[in-house]
KEKE-3310 file (N, C-alpha, C; in steps of 0.2 Angstrom, whole numbers, plus 5000, padded with zeros to 4 digits):
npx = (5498:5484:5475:5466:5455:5445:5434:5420:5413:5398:5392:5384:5390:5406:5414:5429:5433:5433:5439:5451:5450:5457:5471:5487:5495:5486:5485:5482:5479:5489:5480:5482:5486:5481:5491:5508:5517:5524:5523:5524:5510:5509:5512:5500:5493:5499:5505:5507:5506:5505:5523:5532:5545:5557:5561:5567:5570:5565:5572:5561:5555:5546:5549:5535:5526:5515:5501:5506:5499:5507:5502:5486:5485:5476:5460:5448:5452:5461:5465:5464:5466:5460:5463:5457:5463:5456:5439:5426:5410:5410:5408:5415:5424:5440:5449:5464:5473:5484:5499:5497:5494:5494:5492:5481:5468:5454:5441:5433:5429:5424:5421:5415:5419:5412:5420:5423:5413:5401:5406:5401:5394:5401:5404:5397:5405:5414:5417:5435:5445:5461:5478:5475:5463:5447:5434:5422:5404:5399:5385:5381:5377:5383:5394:5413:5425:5437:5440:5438:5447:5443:5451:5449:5453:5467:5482:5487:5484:5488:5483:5473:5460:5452:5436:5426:5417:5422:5419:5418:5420:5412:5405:5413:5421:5425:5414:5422:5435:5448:5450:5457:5446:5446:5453:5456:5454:5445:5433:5432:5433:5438:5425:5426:5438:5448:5455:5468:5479:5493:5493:5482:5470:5465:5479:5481:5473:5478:5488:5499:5516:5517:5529:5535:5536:5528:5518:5505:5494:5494:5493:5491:5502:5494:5488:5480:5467:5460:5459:5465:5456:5449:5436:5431:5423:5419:5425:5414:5402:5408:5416:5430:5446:5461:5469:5480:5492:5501:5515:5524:5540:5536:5544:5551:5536:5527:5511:5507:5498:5484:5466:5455:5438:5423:5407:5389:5380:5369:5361:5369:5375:5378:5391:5392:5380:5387:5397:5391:5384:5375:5380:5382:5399:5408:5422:5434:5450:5457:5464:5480:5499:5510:5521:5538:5539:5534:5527:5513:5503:5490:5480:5475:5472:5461:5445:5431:5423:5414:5398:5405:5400:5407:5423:5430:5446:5454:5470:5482:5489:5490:5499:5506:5501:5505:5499:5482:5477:5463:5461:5445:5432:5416:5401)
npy = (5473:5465:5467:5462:5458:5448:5442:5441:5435:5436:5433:5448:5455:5463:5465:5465:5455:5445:5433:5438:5438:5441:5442:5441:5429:5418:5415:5428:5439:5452:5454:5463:5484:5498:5506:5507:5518:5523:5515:5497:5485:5476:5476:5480:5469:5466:5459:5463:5480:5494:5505:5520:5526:5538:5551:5542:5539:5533:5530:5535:5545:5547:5536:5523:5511:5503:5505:5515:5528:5537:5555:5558:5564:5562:5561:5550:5535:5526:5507:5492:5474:5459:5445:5434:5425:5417:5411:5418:5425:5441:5454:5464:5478:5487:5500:5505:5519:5521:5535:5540:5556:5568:5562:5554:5544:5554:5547:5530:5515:5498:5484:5466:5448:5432:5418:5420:5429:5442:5457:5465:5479:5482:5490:5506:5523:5531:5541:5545:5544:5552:5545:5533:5520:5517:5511:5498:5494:5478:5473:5457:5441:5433:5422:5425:5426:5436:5455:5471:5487:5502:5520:5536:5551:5546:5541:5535:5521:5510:5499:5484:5477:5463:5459:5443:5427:5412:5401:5383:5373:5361:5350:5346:5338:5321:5312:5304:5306:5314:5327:5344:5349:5361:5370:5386:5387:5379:5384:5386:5395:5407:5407:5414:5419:5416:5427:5436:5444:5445:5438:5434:5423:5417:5415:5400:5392:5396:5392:5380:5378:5388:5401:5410:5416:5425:5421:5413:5409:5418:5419:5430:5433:5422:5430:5423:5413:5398:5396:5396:5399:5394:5394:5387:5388:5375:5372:5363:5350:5337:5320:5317:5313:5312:5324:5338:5347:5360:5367:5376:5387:5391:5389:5395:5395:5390:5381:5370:5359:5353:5353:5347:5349:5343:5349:5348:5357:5358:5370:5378:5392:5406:5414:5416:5409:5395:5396:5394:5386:5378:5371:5354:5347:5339:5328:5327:5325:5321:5330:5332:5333:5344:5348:5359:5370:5359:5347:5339:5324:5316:5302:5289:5295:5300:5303:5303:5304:5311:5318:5335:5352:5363:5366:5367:5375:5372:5378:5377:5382:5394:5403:5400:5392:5387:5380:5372:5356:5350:5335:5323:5317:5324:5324)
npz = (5586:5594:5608:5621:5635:5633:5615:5604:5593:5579:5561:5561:5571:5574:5560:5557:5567:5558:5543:5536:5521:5510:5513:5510:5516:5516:5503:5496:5481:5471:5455:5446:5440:5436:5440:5449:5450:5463:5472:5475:5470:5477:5492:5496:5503:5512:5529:5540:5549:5543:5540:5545:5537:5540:5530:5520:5503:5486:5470:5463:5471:5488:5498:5503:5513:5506:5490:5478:5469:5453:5448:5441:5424:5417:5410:5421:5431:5444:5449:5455:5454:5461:5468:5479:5494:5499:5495:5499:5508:5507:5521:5525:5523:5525:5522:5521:5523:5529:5535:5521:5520:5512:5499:5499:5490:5486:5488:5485:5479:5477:5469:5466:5459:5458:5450:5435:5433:5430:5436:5452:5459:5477:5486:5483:5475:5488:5501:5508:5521:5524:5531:5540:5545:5537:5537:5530:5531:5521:5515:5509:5503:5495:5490:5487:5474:5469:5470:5464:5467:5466:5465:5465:5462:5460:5470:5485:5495:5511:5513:5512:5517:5516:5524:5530:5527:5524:5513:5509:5495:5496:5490:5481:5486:5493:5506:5511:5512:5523:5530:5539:5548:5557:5550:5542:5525:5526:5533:5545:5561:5573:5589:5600:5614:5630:5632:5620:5622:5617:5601:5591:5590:5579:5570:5575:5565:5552:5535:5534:5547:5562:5557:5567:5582:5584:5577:5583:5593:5609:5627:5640:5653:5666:5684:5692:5697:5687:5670:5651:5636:5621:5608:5595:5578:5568:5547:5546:5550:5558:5562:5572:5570:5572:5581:5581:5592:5591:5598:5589:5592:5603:5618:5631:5636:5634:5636:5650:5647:5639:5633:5626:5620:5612:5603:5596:5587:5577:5573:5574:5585:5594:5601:5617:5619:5617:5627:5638:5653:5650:5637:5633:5632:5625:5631:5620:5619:5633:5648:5644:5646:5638:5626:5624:5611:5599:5588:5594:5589:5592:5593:5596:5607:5607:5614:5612:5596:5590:5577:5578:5579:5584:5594:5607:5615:5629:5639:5651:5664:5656:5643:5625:5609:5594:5583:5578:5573:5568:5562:5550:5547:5539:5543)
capx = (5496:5479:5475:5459:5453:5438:5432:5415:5408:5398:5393:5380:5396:5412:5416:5435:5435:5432:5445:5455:5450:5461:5478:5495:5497:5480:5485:5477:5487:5486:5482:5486:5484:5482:5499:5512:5522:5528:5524:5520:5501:5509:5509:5490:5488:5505:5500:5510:5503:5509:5527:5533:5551:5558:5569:5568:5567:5569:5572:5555:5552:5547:5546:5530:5522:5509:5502:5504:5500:5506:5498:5485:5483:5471:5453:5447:5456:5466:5461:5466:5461:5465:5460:5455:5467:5448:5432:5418:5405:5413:5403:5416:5433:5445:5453:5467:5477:5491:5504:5496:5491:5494:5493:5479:5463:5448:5435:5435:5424:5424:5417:5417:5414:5414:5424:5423:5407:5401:5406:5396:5396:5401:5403:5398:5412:5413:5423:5441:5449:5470:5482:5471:5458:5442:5430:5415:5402:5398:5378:5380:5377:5386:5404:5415:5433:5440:5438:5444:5448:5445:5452:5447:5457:5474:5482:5493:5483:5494:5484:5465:5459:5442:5433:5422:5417:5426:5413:5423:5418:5413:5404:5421:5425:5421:5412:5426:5442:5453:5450:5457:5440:5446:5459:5455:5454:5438:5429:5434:5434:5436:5423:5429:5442:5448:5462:5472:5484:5501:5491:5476:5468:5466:5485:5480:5471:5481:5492:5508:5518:5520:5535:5540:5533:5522:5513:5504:5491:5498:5489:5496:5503:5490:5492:5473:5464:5458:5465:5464:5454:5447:5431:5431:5419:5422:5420:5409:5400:5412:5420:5437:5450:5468:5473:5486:5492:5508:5518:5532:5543:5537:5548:5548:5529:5521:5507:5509:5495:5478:5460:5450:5430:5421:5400:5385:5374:5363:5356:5371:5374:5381:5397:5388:5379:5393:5401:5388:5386:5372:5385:5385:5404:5412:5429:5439:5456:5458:5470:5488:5504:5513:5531:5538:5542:5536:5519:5510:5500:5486:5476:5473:5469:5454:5441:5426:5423:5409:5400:5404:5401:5410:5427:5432:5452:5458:5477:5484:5484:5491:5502:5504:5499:5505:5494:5477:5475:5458:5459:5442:5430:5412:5396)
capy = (5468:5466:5466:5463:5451:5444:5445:5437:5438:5433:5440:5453:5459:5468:5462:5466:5450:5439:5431:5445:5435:5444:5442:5436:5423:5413:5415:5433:5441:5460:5452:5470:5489:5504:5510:5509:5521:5525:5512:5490:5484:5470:5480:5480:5464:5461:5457:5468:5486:5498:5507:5525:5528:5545:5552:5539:5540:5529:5536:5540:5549:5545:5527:5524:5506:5504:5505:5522:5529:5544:5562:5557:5571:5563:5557:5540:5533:5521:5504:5485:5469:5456:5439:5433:5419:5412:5412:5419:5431:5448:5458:5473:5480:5493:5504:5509:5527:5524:5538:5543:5562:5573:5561:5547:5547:5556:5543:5523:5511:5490:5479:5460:5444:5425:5417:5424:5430:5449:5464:5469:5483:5480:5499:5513:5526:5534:5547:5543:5550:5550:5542:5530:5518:5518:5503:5500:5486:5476:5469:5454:5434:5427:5420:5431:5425:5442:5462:5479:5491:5507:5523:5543:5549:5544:5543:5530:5514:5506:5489:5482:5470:5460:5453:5437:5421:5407:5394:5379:5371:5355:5346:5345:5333:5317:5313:5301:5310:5314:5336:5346:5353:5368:5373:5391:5386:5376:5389:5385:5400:5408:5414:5418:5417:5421:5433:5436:5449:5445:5436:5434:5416:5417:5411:5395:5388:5398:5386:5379:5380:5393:5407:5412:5416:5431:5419:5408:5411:5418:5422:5434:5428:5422:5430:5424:5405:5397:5394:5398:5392:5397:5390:5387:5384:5371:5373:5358:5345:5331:5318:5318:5305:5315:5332:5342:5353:5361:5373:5379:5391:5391:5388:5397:5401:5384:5379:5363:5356:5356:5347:5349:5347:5349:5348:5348:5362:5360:5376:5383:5394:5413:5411:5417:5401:5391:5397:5395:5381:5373:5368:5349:5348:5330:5326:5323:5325:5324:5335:5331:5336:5347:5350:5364:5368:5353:5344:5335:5321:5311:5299:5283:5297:5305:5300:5303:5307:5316:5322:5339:5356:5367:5362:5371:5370:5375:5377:5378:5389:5399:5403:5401:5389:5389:5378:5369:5354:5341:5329:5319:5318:5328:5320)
capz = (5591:5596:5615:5624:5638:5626:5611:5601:5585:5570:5555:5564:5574:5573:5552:5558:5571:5552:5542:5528:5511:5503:5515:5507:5521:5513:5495:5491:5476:5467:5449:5440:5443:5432:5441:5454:5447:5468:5477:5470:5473:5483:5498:5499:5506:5517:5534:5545:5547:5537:5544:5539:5539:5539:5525:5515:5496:5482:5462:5458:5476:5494:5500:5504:5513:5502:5484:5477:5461:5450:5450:5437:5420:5412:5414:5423:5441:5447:5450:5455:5453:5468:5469:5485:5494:5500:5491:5503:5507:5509:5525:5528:5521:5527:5515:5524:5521:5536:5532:5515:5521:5507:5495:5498:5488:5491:5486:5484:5477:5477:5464:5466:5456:5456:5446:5429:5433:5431:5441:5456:5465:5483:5489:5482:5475:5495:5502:5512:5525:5525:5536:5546:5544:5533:5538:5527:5532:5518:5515:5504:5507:5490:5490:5477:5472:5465:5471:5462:5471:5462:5469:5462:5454:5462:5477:5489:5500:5514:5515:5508:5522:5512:5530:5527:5530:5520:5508:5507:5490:5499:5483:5475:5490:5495:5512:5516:5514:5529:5530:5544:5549:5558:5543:5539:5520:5525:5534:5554:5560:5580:5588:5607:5620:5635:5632:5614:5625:5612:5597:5588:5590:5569:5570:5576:5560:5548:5533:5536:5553:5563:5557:5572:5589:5583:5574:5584:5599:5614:5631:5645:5659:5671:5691:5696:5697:5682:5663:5648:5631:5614:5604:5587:5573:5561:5544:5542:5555:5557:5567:5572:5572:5576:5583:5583:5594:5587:5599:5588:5595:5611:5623:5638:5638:5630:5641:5654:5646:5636:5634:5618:5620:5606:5603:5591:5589:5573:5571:5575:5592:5595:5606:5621:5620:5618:5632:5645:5655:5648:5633:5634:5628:5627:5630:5614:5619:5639:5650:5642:5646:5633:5627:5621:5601:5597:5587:5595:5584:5597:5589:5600:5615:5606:5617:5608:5591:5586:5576:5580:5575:5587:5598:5613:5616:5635:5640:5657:5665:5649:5637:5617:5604:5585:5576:5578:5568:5569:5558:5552:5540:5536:5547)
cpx = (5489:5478:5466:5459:5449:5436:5425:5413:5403:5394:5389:5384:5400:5414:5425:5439:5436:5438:5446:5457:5454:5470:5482:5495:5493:5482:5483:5486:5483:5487:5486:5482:5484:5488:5500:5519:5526:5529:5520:5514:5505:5508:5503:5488:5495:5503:5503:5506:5508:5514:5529:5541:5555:5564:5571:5568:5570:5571:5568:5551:5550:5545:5542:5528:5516:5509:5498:5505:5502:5501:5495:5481:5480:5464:5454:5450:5459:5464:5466:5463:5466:5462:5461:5458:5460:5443:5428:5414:5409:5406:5407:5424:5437:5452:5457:5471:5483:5496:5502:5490:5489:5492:5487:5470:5458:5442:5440:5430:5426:5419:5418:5413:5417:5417:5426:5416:5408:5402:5403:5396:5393:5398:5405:5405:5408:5418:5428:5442:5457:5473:5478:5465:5450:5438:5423:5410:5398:5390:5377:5380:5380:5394:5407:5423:5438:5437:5441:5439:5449:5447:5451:5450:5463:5474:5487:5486:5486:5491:5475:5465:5450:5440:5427:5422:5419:5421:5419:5418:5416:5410:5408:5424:5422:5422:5418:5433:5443:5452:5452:5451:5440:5451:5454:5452:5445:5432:5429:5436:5435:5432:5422:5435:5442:5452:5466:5477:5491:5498:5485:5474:5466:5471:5483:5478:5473:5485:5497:5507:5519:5527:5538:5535:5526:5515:5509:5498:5492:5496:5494:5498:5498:5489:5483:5472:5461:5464:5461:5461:5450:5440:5432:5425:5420:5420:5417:5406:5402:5414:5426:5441:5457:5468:5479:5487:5501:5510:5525:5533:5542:5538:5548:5541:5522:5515:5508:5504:5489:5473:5456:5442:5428:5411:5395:5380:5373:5362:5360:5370:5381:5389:5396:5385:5383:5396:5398:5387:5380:5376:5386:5394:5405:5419:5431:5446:5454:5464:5475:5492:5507:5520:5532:5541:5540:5527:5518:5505:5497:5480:5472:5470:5463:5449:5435:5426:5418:5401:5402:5404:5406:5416:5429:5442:5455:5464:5478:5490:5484:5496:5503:5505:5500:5502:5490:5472:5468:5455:5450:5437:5421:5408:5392)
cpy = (5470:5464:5466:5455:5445:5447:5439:5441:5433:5437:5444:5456:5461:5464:5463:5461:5444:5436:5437:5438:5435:5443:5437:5429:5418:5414:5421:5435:5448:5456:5457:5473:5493:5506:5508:5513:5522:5520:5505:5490:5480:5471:5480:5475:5461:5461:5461:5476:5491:5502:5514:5527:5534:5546:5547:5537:5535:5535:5538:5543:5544:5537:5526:5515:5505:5503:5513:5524:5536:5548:5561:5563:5569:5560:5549:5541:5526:5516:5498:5481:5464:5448:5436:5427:5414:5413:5412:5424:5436:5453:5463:5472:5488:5495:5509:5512:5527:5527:5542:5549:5566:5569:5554:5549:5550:5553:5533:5517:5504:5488:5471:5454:5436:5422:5421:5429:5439:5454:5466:5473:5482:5487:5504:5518:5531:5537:5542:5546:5548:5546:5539:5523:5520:5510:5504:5493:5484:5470:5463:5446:5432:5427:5424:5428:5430:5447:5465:5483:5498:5514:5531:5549:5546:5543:5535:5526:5512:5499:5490:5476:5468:5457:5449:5432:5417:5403:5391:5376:5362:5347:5344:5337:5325:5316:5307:5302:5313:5321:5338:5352:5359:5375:5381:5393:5383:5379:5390:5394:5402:5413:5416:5416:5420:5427:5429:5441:5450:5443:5435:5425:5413:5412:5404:5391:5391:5390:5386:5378:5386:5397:5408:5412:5418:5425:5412:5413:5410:5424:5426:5428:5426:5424:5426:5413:5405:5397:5398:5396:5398:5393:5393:5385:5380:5370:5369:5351:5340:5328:5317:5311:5308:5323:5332:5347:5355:5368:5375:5384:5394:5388:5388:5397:5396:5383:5372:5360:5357:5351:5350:5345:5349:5347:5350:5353:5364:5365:5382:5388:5400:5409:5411:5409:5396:5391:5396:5389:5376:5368:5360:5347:5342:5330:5323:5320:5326:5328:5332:5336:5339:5348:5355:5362:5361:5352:5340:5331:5314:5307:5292:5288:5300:5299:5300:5307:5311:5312:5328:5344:5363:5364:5370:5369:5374:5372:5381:5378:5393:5399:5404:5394:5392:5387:5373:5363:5347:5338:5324:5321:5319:5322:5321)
cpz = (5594:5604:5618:5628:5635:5621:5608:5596:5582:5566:5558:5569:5572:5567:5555:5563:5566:5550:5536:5524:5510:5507:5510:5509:5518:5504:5490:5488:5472:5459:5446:5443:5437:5432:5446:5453:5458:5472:5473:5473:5477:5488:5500:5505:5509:5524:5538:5543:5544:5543:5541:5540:5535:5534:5519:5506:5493:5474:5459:5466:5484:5494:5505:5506:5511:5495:5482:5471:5459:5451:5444:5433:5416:5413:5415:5429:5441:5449:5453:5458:5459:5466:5476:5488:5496:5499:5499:5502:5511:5514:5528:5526:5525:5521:5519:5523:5526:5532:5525:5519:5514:5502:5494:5493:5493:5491:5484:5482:5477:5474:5467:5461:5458:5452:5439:5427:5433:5437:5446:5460:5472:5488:5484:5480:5485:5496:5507:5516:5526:5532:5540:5541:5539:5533:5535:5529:5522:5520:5511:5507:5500:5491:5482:5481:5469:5467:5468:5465:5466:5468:5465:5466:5455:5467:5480:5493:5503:5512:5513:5512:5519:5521:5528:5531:5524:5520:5507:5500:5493:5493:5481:5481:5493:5502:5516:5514:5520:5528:5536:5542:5551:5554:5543:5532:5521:5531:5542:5553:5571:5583:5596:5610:5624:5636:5625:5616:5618:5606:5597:5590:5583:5567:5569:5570:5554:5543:5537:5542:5554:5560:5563:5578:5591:5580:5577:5589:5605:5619:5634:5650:5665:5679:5695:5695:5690:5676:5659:5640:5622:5611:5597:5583:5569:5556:5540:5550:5554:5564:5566:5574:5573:5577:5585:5586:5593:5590:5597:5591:5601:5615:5630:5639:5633:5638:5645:5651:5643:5636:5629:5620:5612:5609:5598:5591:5580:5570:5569:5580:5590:5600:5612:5622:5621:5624:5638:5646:5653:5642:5635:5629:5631:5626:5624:5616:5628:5640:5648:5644:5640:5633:5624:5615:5599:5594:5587:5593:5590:5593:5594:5605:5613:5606:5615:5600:5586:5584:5580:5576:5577:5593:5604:5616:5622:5637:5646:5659:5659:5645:5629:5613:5598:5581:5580:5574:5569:5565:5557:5545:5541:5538:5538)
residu = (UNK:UNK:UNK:UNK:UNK:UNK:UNK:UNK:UNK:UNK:UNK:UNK:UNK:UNK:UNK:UNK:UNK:UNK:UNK:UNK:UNK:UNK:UNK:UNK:UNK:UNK:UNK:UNK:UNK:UNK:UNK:UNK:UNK:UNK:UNK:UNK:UNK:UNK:UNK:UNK:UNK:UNK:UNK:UNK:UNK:UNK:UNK:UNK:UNK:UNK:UNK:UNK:UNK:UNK:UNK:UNK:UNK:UNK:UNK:UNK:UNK:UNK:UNK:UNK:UNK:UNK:UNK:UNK:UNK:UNK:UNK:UNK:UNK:UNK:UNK:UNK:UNK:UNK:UNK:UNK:UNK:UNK:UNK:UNK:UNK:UNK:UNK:UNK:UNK:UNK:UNK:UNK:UNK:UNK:UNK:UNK:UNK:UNK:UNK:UNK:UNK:UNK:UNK:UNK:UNK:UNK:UNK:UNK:UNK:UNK:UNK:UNK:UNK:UNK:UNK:UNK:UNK:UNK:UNK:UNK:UNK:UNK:UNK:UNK:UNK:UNK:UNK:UNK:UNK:UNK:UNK:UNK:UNK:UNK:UNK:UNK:UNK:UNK:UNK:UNK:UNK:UNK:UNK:UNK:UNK:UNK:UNK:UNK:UNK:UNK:UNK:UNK:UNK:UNK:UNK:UNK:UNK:UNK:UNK:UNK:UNK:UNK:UNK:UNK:UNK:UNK:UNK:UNK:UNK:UNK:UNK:UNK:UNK:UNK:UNK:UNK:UNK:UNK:UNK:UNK:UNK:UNK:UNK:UNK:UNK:UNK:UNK:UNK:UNK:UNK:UNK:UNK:UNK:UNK:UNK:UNK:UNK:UNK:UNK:UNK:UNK:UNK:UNK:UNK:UNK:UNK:UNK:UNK:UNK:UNK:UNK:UNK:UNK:UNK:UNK:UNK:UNK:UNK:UNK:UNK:UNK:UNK:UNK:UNK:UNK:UNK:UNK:UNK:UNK:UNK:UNK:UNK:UNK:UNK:UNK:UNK:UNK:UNK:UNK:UNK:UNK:UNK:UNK:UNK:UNK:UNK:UNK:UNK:UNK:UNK:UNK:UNK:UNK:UNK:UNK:UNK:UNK:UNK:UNK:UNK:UNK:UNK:UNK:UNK:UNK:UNK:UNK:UNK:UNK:UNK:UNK:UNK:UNK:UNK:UNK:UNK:UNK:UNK:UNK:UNK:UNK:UNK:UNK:UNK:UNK:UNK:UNK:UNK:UNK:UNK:UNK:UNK:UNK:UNK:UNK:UNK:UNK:UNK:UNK:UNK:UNK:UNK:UNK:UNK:UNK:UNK:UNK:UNK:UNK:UNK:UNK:UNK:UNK:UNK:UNK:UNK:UNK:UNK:UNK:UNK:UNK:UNK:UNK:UNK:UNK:UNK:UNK:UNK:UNK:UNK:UNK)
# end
């Protein structure tokens, strides 16, 4: 669970507030590995944090969350190849050893490439350290669709988080198709709120429907004046013609209500900016009443429509949000 009253980014800040490329949930996949003889590569890229439970063994030794290789007796190391659920520019990864003490490597390297394209190295082979995290910042501006992950000479990995910004392929598309702008997939991304207490605000523009509860964006409970709200980037300057606000599975603890602004900023604007009161933000969506569990599709009530490059979406007072959807098509 991540917790914090606020948070802001972009790529010159914290690379671990980005989207993870590489996650399952977006399509990332372990193509092949030198080995899993103890533990499968799929584990790399599952989304929960790695868990250790006591005593447990299978037939070829301890059960391990993670991808763990044999004690290797011959020269060379251990590798795997991933393919990234979203092409982008890789700016920091975490090579993380949770649970692997005695046994995780002692060094680690990353290559990346564009489609079929050559091998580049991302990071250096570098040292590790066990049971915990390992964050490396990543200095590159090109979009890469594949990384291997080499490890020297062996050893266990819980999880392999790529952080990035997502290149949508937008040539491939025409300027008049219908795109949810803040989709995940096309580079919408968040870059403040007021409070993530129970859930990340990621959720939000994630595929599909929410799974369950956990997955979705969910404030604390409010005891003071005021609401609560998110800003997002979207990944292309367009005007909008429906939104969705889709509170699955919340029930109790949906918000009474929400208002989607959004507004144009060119050049592009820090979130600091965004958030300050000179922002001319224009009502898309006025204050509506909300129901619970339920997706909402407004389309007549969207009161201006752009372009825009960035939306602002406040819920009142608070609550959680499952999905984010604003339909429209590329200024």
């Amino acid at each position: 669970m991540r917790r914090g009253p606020h948070f802001a980014y972009n790529t010159g800040m914290d690379f671990t507030q980005l989207i993870d490329l590489a996650a399952a949930r977006t399509g990332g996949r372990v193509l092949s590995a030198s080995d899993e003889f103890f533990a499968p590569k799929s584990n790399l890229l599952k989304a929960a944090k790695a868990v250790w439970k006591e005593g447990l063994y299978t037939s070829r030794g301890k059960w391990m969350d993670g991808w763990e290789t044999r004690r290797r007796r011959t020269p060379g190391h251990d590798w795997a190849v991933i393919k990234l659920g979203l092409r982008g520019r890789i700016l920091g990864v975490n090579v993380d050893t949770s649970y692997f003490t005695g046994n995780f490597p002692s060094h680690a390297s990353l290559e990346a490439r564009d489609g079929d394209g050559a091998w580049v190295e991302l990071l250096p082979r570098t040292e590790l350290k066990g049971g915990g995290d390992n964050r490396f910042e990543i200095k590159g501006a090109r979009p890469f669709t594949h990384v291997r992950l080499n490890i020297f000479p062996d050893g266990g990995v819980a999880r392999l988080r790529v952080f990035g910004d997502v290149v949508a392929d937008w040539e491939k598309r025409s300027k008049k198709a219908l795109v949810d702008l803040a989709a995940v997939e096309n580079g919408g991304l968040p870059l403040s709120c007021s409070d993530m207490y129970f859930s990340h605000p990621q959720n939000l523009i994630m595929p599909g429907r929410g799974k369950d509860m956990g997955d979705g964006w969910e404030t604390k409970r409010r005891r003071g004046p005021g609401h609560d709200w998110v800003i997002l980037r979207l990944g292309a300057a367009g005007t909008l013609s429906r939104v969705e606000v889709d509170t699955a599975h919340f029930k109790g603890n949906y918000p009474d209500s929400c208002l989607l602004e959004g507004v144009h900023r060119a050049g592009g604007a820090t979130a600091e900016e965004l958030a300050g009161e000179f922002a001319a933000w224009a009502t898309i969506l006025p204050q509506t009443k909300l129901k619970a569990d339920f997706r909402h599709v407004f389309t007549k009530e969207v009161a201006e429509h752009g372009p825009f490059t960035h939306v602002r979406l406040s819920i009142f007072p608070d609550g959680g949000v499952s999905r984010l959807r604003l339909w429209g098509r590329r200024a």
